[in-house]
C-alpha positions as CSV (number, residue, x, y, z in Angstrom):
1,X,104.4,87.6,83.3
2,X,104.8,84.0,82.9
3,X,108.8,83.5,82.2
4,X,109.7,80.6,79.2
5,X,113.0,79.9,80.8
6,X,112.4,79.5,84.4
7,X,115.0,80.5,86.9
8,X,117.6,78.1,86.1
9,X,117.5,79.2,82.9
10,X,117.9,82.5,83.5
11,X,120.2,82.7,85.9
12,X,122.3,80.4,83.7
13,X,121.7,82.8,80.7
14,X,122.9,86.2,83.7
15,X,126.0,84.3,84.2
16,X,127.2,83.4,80.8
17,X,126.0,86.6,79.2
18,X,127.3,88.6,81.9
19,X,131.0,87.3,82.7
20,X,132.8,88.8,79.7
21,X,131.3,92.3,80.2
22,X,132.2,92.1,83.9
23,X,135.8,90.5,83.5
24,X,136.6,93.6,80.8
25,X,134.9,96.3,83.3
26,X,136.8,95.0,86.1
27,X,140.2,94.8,84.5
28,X,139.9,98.3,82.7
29,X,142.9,99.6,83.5
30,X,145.2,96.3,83.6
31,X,144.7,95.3,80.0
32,X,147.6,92.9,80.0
33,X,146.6,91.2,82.5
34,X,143.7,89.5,80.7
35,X,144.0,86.3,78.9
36,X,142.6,86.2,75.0
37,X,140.0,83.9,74.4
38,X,142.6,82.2,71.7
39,X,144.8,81.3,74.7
40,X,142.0,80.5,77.0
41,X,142.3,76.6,76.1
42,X,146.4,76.7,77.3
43,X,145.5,78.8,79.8
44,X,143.2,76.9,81.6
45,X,145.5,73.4,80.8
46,X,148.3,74.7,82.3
47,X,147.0,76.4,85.5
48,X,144.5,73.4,85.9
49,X,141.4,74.9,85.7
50,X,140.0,72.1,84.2
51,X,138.8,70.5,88.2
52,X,137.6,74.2,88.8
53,X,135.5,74.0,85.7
54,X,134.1,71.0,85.7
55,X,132.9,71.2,89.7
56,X,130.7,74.6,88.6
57,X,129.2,72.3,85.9
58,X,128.4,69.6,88.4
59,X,127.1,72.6,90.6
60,X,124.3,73.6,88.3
61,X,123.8,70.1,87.1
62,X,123.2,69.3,90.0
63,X,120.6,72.5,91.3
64,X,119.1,71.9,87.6
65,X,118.2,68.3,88.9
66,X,117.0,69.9,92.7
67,X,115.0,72.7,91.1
68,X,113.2,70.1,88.6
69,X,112.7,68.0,91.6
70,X,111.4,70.5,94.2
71,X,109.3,73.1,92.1
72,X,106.5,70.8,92.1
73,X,106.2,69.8,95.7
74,X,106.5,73.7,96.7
75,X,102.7,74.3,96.1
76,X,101.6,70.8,97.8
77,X,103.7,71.6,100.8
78,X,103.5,75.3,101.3
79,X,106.3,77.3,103.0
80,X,107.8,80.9,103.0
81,X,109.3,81.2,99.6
82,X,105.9,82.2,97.9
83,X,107.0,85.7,100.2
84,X,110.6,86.0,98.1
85,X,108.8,85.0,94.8
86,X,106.7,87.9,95.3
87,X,109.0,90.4,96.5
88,X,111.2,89.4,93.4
């Protein structure tokens, strides 16, 4: 099956479709300890989660640009990841 998205794309599409589902499941039984998405935007002003956030964007910016850059060469110079490719 030939995948539209590649693996950036889906695991970027795991992670954003995944985190709410996860954060509620893991905080089941400590409902007021989660933060609404309404006071997200204070919430991540006053704790300074704004550095936090913006290095994870840099992150897959930055594998985004490595991906782009090293999927082509992969079949020129051979190597062992054709053996995780197929047991994925």
């Amino acid at each position: 099956m030939n995948w539209p998205i590649g693996p950036y794309g889906t695991s970027m599409g795991a992670l954003l479709l995944m985190t709410l589902p996860i954060h509620w499941f893991l905080t089941r039984d400590e409902p007021e300890s989660r933060v609404g998405l309404r006071d997200l935007p204070r919430e991540i002003r006053e704790k300074g989660y704004g550095w936090h956030i913006a290095l994870y964007l840099l992150m897959f910016l930055y594998k985004a640009l490595i991906d782009h850059h090293n999927e082509p060469m992969k079949a020129r110079v051979g190597g062992f990841t054709h053996w995780f490719w197929s047991i994925e």
